[in-house]
Backbone as a printed PyTorch tensor [residue, N CA C, xyz], in Angstrom:
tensor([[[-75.5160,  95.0120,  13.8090],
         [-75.2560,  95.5130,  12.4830],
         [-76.4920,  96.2780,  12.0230]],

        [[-76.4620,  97.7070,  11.4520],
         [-77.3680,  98.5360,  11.0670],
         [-77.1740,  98.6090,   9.9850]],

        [[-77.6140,  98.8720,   8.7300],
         [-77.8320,  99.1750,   7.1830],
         [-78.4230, 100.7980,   7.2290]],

        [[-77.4550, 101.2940,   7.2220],
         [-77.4070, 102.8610,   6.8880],
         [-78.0690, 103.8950,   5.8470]],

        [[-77.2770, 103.2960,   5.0860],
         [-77.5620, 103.7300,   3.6010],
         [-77.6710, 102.5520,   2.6870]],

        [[-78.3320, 102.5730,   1.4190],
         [-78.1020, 101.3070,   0.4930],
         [-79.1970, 101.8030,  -0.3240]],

        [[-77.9460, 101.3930,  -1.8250],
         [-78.1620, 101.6430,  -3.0590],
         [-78.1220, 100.2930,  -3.8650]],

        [[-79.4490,  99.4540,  -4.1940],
         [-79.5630,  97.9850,  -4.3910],
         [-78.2280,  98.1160,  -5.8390]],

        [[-78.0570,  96.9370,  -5.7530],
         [-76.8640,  97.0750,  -6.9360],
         [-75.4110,  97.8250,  -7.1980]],

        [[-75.3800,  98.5360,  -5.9380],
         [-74.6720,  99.7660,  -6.0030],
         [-73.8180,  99.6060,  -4.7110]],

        [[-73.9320,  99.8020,  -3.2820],
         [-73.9790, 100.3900,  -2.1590],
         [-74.1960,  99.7750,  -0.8910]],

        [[-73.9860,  99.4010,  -0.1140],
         [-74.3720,  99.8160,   1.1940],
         [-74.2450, 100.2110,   2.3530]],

        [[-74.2640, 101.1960,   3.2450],
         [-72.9930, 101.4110,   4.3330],
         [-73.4010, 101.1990,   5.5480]],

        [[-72.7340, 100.2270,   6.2480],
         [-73.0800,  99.4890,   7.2340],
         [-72.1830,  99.7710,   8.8170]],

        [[-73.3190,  99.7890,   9.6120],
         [-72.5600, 100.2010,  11.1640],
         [-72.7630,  99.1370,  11.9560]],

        [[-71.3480,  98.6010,  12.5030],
         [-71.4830,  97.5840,  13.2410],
         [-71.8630,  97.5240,  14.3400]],

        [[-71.7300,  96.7310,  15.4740],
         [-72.1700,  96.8140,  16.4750],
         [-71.1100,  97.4960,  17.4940]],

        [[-70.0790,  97.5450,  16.9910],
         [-68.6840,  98.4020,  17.7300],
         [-68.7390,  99.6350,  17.5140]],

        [[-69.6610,  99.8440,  16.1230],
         [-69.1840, 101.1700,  15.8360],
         [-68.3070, 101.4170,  14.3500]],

        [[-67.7920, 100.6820,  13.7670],
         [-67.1240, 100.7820,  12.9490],
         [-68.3920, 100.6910,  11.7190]],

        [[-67.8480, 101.7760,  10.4870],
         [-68.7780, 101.8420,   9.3530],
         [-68.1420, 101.4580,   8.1730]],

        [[-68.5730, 100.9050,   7.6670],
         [-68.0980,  99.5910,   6.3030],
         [-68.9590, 100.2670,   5.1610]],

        [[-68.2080, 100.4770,   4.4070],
         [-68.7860, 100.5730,   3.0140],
         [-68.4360,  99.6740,   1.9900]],

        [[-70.2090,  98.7130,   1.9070],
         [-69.7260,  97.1050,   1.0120],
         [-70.1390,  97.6980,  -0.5030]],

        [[-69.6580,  97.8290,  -1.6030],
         [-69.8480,  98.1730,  -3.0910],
         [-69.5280,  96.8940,  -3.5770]],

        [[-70.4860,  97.0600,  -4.6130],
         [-70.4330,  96.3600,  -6.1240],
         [-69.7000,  96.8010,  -6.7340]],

        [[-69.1070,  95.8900,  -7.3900],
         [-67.8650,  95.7280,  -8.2950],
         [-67.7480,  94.9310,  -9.5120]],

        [[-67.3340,  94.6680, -10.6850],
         [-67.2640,  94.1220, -11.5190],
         [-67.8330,  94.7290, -12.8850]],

        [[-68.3060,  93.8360, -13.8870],
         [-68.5360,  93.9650, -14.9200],
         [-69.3300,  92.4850, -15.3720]],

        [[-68.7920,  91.9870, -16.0070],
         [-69.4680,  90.4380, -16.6820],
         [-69.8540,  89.7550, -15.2020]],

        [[-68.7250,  89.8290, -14.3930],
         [-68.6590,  88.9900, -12.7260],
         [-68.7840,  90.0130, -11.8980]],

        [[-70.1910,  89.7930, -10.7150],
         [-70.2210,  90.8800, -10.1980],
         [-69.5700,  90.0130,  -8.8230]],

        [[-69.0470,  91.2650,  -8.0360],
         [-68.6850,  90.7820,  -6.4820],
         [-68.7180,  92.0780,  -5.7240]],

        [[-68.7810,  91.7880,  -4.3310],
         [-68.4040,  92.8900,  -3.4310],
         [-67.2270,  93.4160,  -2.6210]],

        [[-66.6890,  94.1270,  -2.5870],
         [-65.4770,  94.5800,  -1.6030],
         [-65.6510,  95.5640,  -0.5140]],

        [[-65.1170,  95.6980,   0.4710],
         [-65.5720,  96.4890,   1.9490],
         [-64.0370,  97.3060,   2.0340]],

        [[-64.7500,  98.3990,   2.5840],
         [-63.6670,  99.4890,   3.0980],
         [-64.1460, 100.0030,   4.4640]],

        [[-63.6090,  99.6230,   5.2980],
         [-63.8930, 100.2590,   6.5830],
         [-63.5050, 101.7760,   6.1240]],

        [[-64.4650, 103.1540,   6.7100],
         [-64.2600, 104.6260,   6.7270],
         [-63.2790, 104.6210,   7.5970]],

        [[-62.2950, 105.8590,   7.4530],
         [-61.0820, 105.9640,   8.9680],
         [-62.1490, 107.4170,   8.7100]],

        [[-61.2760, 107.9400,  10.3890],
         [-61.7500, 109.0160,  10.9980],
         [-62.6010, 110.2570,   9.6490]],

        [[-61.5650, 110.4670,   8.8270],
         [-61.8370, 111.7000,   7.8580],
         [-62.9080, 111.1320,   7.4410]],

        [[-63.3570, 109.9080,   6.4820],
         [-64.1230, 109.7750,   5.6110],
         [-65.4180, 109.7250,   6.9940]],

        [[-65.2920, 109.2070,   8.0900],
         [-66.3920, 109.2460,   8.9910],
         [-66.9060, 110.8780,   9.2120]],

        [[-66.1030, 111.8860,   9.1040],
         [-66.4830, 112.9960,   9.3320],
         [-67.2310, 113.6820,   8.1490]],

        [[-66.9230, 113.3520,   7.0520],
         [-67.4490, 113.7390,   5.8490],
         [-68.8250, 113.2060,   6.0100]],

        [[-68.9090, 111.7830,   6.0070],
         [-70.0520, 111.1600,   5.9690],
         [-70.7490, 112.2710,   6.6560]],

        [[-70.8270, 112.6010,   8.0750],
         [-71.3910, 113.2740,   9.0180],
         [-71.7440, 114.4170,   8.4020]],

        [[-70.9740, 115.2350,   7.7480],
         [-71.1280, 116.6230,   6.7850],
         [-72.0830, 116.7410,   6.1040]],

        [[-71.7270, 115.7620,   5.1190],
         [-71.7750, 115.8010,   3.6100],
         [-73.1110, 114.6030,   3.2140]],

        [[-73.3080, 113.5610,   4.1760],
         [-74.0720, 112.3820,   4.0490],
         [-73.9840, 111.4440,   2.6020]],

        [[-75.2160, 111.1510,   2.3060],
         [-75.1470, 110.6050,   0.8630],
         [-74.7510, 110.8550,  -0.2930]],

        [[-74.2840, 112.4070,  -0.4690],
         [-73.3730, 112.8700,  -1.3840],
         [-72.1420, 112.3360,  -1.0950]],

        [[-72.0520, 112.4830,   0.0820],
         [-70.2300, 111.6260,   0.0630],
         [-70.0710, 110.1740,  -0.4870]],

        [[-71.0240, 109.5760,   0.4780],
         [-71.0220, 108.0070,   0.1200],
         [-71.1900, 107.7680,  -1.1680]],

        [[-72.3500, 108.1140,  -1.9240],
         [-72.1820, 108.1100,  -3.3370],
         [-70.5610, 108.5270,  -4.0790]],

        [[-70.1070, 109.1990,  -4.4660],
         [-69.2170, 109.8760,  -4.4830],
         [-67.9430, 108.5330,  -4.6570]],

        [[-67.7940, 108.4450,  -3.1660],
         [-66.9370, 107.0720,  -2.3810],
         [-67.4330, 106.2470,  -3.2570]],

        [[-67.8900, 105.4350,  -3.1660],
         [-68.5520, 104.3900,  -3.8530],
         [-67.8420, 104.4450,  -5.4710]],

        [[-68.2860, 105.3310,  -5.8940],
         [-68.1950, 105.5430,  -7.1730],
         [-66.3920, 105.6130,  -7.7800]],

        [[-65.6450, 105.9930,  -6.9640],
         [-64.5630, 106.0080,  -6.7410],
         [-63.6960, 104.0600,  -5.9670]],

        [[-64.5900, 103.6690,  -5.4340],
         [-64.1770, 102.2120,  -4.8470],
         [-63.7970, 101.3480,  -6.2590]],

        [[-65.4860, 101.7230,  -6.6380],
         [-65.6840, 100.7100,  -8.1800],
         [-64.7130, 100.8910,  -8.8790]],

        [[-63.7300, 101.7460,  -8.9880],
         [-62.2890, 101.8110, -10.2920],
         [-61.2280, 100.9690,  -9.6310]],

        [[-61.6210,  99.7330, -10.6540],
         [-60.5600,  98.9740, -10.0870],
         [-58.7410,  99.3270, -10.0830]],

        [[-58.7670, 100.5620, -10.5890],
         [-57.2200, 101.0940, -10.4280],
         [-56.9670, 102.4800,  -9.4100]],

        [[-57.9620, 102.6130,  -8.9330],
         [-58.0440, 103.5500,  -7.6820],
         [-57.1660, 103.6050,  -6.3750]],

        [[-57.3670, 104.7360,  -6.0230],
         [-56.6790, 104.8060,  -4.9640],
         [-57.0120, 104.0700,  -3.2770]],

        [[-58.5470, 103.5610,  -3.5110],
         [-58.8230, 102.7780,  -2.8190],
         [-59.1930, 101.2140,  -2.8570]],

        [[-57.9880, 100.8010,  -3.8040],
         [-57.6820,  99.1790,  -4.0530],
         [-57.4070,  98.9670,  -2.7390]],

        [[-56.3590,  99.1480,  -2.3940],
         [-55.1370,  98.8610,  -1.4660],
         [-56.0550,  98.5950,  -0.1910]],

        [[-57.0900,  99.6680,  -0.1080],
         [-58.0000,  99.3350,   1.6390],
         [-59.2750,  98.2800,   1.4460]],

        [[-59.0570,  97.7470,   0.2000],
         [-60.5810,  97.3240,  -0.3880],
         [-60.2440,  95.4860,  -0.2670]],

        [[-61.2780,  94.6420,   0.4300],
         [-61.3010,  93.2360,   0.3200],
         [-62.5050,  92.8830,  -0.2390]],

        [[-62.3930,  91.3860,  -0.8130],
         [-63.8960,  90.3330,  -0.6370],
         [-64.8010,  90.7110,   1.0230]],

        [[-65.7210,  90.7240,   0.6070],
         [-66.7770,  90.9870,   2.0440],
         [-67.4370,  89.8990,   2.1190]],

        [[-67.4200,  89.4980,   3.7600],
         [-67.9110,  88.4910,   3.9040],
         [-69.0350,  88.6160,   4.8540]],

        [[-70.5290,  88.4800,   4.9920],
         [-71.2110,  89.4320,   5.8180],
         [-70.9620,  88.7730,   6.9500]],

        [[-71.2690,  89.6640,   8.4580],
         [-71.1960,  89.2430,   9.7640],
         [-69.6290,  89.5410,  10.1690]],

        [[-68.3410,  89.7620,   9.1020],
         [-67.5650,  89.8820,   9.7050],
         [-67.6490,  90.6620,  10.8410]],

        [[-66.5660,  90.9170,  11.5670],
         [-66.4510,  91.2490,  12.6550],
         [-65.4700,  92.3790,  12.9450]],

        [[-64.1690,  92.3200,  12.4130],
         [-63.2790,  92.9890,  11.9440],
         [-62.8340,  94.0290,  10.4010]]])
């Protein structure tokens, strides 16, 4: 597991040991918690483009809890695997 990028409080985007890149965000308000979105292909290519403008961006878009990226978004548990 590599730590990519990371924005304390904010962020961090993480590459596993397979290869797969996780973006863990902060979430909440009064209760803070984290949720993970594995990138699919597109958002991996952007990253590659675009770098920390994207991820920021992403991120910022995760945090709305009525977004379009609820649906891909869980509790993170570190070390997962999957």
């Amino acid at each position: 597991m590599n730590v990519l990028l990371s924005e304390p409080w904010s962020f961090d985007l993480i590459e596993h040991d397979d290869g797969t890149l996780r973006l863990v965000v902060v979430c909440g308000t009064i209760g803070l918690y984290e949720v993970v979105m594995t990138l699919d292909h597109r958002e991996r290519e952007e990253w590659s483009r675009r770098g920390e403008a994207f991820i920021r961006e992403l991120a910022g878009e995760i945090v709305d809890p009525c977004g379009r990226y609820a649906p891909r978004c869980s509790p993170y548990e570190r070390g997962q695997s999957s």
